[in-house]
LONULUM-881153 format. One record per atom (N, C-alpha, C): residue number from 1; residue in one letter; atom name; x, y, z. Coordinates in steps of 0.1 Angstrom, whole numbers, plus 5000, padded with zeros to 4 digits. Example, Ala and Ser with C-alpha at 12.3 -4.5 7.8 and 13.67 -1.06 7.14 Angstrom:
BEGIN
PT     i   aa   at     xx     yy     zz
PT     1    A    N   5132   4943   5078
PT     1    A   CA   5123   4955   5078
PT     1    A    C   5132   4967   5078
PT     2    S    N   5128   4978   5071
PT     2    S   CA   5137   4989   5071
PT     2    S    C   5129   5000   5079
END
This chain:
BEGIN
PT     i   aa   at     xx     yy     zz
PT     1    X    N   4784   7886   2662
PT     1    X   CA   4776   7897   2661
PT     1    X    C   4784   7910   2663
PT     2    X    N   4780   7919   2654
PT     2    X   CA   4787   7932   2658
PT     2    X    C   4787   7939   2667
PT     3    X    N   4793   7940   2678
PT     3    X   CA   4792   7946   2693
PT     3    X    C   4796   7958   2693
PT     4    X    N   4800   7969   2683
PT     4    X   CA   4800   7981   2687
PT     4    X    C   4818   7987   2680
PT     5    X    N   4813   7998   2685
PT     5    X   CA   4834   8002   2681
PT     5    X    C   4844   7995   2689
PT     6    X    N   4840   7996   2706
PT     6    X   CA   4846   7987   2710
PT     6    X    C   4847   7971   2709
PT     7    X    N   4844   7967   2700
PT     7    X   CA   4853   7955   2694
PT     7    X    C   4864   7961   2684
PT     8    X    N   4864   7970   2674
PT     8    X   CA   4873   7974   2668
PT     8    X    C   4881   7977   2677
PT     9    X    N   4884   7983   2686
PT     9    X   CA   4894   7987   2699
PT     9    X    C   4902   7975   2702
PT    10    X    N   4893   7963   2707
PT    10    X   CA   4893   7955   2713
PT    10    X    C   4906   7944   2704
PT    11    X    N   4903   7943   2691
PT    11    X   CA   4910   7937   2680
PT    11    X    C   4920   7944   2680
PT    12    X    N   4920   7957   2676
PT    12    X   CA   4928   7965   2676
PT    12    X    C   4943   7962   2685
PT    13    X    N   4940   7961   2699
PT    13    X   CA   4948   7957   2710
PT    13    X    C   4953   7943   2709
PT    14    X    N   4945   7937   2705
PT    14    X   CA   4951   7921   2704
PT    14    X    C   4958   7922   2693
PT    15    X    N   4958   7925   2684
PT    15    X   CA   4968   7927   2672
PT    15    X    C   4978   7929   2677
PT    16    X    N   4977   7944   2683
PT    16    X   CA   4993   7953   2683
PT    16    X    C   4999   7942   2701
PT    17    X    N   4993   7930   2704
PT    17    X   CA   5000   7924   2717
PT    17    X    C   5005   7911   2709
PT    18    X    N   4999   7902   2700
PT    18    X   CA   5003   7896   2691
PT    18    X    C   5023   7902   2685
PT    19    X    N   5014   7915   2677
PT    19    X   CA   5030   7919   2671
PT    19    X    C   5037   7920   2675
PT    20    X    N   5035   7927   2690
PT    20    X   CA   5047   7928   2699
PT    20    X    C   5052   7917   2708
PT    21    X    N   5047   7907   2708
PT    21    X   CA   5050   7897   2715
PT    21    X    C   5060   7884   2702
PT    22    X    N   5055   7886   2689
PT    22    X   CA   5065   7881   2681
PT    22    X    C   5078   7886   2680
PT    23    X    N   5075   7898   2678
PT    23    X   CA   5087   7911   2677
PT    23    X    C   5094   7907   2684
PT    24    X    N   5090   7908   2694
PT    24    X   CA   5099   7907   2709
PT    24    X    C   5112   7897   2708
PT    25    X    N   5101   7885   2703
PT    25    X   CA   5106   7871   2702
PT    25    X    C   5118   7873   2689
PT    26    X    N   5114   7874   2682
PT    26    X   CA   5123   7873   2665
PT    26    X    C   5135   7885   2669
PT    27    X    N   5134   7898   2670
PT    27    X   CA   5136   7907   2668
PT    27    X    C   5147   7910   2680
PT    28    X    N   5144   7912   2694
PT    28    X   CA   5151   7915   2708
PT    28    X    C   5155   7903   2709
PT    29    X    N   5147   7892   2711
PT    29    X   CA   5155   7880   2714
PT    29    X    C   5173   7873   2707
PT    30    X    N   5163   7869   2696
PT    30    X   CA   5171   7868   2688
PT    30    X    C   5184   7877   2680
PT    31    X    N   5176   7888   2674
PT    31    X   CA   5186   7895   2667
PT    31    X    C   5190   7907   2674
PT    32    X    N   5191   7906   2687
PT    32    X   CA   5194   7918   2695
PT    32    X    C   5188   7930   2694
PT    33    X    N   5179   7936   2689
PT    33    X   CA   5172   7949   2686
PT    33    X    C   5170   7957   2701
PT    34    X    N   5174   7965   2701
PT    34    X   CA   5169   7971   2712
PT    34    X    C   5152   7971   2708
PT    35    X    N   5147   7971   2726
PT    35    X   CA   5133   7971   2727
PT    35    X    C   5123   7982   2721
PT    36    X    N   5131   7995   2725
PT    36    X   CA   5122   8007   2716
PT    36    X    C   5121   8003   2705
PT    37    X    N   5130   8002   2695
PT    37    X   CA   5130   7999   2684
PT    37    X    C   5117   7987   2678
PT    38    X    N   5120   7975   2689
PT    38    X   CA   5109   7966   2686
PT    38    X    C   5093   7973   2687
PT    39    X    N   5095   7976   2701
PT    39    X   CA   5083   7986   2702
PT    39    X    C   5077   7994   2691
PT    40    X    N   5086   8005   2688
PT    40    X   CA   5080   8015   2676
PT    40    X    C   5080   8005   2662
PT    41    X    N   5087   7998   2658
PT    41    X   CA   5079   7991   2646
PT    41    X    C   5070   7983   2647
PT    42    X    N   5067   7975   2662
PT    42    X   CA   5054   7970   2662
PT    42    X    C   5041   7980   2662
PT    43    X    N   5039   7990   2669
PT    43    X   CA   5030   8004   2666
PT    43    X    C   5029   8006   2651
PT    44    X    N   5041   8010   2643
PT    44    X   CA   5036   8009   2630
PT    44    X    C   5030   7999   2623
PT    45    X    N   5037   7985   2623
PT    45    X   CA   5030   7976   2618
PT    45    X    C   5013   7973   2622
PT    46    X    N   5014   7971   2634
PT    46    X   CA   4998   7975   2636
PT    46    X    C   4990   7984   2628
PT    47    X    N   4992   7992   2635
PT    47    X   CA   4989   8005   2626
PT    47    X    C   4981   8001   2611
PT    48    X    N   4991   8003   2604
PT    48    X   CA   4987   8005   2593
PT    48    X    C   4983   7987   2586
PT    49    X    N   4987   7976   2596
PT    49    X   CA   4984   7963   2593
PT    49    X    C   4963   7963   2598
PT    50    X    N   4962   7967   2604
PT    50    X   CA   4952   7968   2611
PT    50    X    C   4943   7971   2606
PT    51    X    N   4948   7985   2595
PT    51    X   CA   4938   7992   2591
PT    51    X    C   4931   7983   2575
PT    52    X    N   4942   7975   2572
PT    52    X   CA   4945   7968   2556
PT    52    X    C   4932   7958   2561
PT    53    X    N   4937   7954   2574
PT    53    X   CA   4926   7941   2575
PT    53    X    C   4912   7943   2578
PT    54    X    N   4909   7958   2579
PT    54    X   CA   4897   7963   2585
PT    54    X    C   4890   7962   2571
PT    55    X    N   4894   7968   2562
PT    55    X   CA   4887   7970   2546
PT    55    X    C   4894   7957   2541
PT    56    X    N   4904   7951   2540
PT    56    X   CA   4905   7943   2528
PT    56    X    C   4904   7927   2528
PT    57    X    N   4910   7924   2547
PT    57    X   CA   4903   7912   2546
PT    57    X    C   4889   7906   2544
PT    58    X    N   4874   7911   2545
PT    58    X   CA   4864   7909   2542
PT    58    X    C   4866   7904   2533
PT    59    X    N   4868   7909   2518
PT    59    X   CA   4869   7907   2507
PT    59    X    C   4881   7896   2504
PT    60    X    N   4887   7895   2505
PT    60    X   CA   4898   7888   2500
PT    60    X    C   4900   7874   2508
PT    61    X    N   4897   7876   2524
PT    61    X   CA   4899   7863   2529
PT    61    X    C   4912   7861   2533
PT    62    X    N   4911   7849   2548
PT    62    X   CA   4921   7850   2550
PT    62    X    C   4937   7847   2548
PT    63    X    N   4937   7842   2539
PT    63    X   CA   4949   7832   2531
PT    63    X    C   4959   7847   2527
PT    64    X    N   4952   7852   2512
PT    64    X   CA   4955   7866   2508
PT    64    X    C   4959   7874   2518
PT    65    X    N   4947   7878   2530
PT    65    X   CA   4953   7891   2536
PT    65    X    C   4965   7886   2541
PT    66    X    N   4967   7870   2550
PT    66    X   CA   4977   7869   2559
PT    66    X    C   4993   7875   2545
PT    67    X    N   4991   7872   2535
PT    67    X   CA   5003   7872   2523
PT    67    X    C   5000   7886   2524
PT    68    X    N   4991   7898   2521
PT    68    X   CA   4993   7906   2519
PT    68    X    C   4999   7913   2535
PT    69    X    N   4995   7910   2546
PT    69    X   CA   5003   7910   2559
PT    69    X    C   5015   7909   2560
PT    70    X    N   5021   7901   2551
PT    70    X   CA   5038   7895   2553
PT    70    X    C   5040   7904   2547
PT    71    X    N   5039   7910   2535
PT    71    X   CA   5047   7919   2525
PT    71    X    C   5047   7928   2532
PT    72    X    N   5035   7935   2534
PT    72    X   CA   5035   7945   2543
PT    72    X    C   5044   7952   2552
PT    73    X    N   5042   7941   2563
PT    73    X   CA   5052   7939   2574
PT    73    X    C   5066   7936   2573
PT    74    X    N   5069   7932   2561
PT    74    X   CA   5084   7926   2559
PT    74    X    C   5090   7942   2552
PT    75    X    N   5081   7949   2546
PT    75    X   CA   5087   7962   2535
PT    75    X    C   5087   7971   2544
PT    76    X    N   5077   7973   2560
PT    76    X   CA   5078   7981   2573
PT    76    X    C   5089   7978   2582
PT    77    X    N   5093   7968   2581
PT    77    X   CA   5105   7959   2590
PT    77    X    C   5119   7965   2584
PT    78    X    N   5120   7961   2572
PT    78    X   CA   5128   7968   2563
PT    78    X    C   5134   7981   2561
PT    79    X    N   5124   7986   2558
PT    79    X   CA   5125   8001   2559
PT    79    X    C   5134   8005   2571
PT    80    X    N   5123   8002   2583
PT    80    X   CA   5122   8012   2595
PT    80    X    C   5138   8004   2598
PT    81    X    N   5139   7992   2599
PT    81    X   CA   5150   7983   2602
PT    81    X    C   5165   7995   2603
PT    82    X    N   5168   7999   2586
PT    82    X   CA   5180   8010   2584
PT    82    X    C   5178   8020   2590
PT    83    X    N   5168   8023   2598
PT    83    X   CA   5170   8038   2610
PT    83    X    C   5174   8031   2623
PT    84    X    N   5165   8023   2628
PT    84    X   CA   5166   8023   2642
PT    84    X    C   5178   8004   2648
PT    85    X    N   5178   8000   2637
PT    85    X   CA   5187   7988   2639
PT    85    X    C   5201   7988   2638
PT    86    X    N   5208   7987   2653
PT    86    X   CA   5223   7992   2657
PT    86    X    C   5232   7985   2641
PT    87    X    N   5229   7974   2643
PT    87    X   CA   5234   7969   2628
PT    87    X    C   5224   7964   2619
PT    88    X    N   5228   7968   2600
PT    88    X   CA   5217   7967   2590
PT    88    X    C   5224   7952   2579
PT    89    X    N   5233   7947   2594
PT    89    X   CA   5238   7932   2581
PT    89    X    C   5227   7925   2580
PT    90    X    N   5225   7919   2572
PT    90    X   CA   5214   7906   2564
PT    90    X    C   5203   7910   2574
PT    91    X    N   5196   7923   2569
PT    91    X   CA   5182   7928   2578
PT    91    X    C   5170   7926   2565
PT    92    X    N   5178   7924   2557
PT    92    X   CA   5164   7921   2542
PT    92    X    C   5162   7900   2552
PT    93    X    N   5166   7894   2554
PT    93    X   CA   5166   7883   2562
PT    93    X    C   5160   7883   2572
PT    94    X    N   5166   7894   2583
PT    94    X   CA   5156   7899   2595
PT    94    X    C   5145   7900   2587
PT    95    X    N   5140   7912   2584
PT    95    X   CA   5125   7913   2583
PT    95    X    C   5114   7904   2575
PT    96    X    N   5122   7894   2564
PT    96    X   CA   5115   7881   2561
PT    96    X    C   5109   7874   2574
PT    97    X    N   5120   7871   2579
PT    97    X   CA   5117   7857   2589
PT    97    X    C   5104   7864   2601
PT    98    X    N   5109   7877   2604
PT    98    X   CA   5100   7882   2616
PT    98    X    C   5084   7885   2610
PT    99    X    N   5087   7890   2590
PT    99    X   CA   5075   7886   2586
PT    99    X    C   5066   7871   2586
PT   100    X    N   5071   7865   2582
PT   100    X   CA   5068   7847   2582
PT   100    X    C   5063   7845   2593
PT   101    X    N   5069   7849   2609
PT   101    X   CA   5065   7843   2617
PT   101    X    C   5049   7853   2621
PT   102    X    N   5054   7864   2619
PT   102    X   CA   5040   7876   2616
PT   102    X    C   5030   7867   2610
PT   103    X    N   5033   7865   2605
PT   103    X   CA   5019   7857   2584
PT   103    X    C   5014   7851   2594
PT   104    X    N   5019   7839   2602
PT   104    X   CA   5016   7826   2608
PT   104    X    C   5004   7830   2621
PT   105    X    N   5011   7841   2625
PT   105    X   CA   5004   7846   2637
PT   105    X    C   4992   7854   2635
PT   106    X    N   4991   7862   2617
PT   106    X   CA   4981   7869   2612
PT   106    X    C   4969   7858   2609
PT   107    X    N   4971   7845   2604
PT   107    X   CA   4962   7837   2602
PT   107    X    C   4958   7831   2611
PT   108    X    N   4956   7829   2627
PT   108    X   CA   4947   7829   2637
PT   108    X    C   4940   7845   2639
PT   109    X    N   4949   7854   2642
PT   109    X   CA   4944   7864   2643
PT   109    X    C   4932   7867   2632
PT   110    X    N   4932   7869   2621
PT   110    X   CA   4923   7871   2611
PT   110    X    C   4909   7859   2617
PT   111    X    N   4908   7847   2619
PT   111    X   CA   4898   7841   2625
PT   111    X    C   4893   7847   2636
PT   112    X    N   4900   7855   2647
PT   112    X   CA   4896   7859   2659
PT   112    X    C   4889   7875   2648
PT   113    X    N   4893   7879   2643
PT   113    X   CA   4883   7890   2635
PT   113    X    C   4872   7885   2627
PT   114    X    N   4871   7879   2621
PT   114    X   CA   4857   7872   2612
PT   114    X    C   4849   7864   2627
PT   115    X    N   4851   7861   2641
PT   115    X   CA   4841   7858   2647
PT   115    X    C   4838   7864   2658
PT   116    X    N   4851   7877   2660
PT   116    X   CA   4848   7887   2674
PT   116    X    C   4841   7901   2667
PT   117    X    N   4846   7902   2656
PT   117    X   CA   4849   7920   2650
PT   117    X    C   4839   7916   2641
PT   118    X    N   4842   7910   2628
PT   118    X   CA   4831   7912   2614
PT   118    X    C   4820   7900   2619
PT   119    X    N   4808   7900   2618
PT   119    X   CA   4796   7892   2618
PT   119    X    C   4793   7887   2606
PT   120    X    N   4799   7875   2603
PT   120    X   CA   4797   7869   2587
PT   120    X    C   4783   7862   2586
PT   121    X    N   4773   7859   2595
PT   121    X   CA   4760   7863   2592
PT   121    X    C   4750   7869   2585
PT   122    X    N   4755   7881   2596
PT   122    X   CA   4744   7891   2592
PT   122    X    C   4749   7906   2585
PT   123    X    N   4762   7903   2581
PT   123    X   CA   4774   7913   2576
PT   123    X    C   4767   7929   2583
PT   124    X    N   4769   7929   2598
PT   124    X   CA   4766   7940   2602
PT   124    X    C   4777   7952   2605
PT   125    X    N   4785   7950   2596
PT   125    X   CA   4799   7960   2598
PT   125    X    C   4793   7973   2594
PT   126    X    N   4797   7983   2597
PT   126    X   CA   4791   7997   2598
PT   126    X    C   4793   7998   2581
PT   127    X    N   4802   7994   2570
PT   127    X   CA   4806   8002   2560
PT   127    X    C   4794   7992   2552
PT   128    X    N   4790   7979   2554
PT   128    X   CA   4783   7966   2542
PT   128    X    C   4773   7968   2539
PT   129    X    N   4763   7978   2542
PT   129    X   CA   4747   7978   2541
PT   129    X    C   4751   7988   2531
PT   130    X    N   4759   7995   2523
PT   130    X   CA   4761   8002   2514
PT   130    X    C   4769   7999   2501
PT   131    X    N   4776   7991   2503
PT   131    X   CA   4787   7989   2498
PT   131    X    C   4786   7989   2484
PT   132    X    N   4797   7996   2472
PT   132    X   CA   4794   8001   2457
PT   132    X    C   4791   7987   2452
PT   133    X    N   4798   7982   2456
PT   133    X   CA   4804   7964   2447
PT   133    X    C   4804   7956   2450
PT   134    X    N   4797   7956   2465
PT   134    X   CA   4796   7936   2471
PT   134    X    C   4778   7939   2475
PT   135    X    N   4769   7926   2476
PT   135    X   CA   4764   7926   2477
PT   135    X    C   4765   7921   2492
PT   136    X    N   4758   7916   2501
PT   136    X   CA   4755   7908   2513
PT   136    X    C   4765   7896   2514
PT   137    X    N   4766   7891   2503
PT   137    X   CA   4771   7872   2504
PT   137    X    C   4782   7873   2495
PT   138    X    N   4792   7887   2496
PT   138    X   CA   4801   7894   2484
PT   138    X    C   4808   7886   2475
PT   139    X    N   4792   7888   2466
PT   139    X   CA   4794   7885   2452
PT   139    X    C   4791   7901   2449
PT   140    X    N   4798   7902   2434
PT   140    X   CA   4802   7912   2427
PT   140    X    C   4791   7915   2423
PT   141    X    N   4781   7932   2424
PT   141    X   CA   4770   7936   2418
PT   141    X    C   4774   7941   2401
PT   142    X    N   4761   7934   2396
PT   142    X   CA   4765   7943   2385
PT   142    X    C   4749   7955   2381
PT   143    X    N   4757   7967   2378
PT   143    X   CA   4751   7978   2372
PT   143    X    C   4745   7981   2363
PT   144    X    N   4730   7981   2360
PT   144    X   CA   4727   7982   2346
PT   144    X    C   4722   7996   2341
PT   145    X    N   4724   8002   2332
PT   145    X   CA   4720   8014   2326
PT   145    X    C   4708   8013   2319
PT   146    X    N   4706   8027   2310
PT   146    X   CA   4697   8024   2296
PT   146    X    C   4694   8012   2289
PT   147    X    N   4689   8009   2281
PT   147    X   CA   4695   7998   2270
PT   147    X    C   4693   8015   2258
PT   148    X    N   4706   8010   2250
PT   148    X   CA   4703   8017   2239
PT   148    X    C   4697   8015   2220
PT   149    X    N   4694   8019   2216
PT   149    X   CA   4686   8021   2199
PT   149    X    C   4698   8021   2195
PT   150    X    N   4701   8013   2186
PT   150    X   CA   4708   8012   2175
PT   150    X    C   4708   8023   2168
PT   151    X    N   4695   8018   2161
PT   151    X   CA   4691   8025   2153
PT   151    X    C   4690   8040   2151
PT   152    X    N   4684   8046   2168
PT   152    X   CA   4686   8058   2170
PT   152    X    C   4697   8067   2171
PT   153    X    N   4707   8058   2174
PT   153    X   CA   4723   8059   2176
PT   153    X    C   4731   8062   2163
PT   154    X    N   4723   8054   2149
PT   154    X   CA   4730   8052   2139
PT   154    X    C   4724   8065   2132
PT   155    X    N   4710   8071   2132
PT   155    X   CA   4707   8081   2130
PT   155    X    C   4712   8093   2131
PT   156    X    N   4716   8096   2145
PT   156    X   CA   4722   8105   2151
PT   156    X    C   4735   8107   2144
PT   157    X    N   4739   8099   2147
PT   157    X   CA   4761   8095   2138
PT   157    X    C   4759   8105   2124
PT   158    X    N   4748   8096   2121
PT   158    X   CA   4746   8105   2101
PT   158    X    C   4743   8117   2103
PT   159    X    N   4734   8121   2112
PT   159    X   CA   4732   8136   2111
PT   159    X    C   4746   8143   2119
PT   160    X    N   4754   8140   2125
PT   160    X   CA   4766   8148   2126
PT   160    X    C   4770   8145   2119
PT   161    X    N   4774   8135   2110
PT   161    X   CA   4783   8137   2099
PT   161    X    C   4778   8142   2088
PT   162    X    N   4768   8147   2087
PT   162    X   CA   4760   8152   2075
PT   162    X    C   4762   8170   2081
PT   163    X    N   4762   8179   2092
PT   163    X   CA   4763   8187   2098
PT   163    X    C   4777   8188   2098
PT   164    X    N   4786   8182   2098
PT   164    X   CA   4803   8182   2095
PT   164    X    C   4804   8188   2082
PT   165    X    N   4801   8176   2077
PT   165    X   CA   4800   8181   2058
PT   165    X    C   4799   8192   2049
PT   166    X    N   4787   8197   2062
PT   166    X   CA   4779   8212   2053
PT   166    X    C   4789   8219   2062
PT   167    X    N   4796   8222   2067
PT   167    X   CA   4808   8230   2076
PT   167    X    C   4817   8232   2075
PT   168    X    N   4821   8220   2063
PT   168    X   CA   4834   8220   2056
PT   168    X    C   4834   8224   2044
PT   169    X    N   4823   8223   2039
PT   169    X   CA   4820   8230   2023
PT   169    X    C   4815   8246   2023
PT   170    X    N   4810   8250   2036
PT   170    X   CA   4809   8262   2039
PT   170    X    C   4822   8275   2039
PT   171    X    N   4826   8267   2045
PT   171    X   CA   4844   8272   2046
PT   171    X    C   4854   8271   2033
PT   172    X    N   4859   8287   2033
PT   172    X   CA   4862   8288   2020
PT   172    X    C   4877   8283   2023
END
């Protein structure tokens, strides 16, 4: 059931103690990173990993987001890696592996969001009672318009092109 913003808070926190607790592991342990460093790219990765899974896991599920998680996190790792990492030898490697072990740890975490944070029930997330394109049980709505007259359509066509005609023969 949906319990409020503070579950978003609440996830929120468990995420960014997850990341930093991998980080820590892959990153400081292992590849020597000083701690700030781990620190500030776990804040980012959260961050903006957080926000991906707020809107896109619903939809997509958790397989997808955790892959869309890795990329993510591996092209943030990366990046940020050539600023704050004393050495940038085989860091496209670093930020794989620290992603991988991320993915691994994103696909429990995503379960602890579909039964603490989203209410797959009664889909009571603040954005679903509206939503352009999913219905309740998100399947794809579809939109219907007018229906249109052919015929009336085909009418119209001839009288601009008959209005064209006389416009061009008018003109000397």
């Amino acid at each position: 059931m949906y319990s409020g913003e503070g579950s978003y808070v609440k996830g929120f926190f468990v995420k960014w103690l997850m990341t930093l607790a991998i980080l820590w592991i892959v990153l400081t342990g292992i590849y020597n990173v000083p701690i700030l460093s781990t620190l500030l790219i776990s804040i980012v990765v959260t961050g903006i990993g957080y926000a991906a899974d707020i809107f896109v896991m619903p939809f997509l599920g958790n397989p997808l987001a955790a892959a869309g998680d890795f990329v993510l996190s591996a092209v943030i790792i990366w990046v940020m890696g050539f600023f704050l990492f004393p050495v940038t030898d085989g860091l496209l490697l670093i930020s794989i592996i620290s992603s991988a072990v991320l993915a691994l740890g994103e696909l429990a975490f995503h379960r602890y969001m579909a039964t603490s944070v989203f209410d797959q029930e009664t889909n009571s997330e603040p954005w679903a009672d509206n939503h352009p394109y999913f219905d309740y049980d998100r399947n794809l709505r579809a939109e219907f318009g007018e229906e249109f007259d052919m015929d009336e359509m085909r009418r119209a066509h001839e009288k601009r092109e008959k209005i064209k005609e006389e416009n061009e023969k008018e003109k000397p």
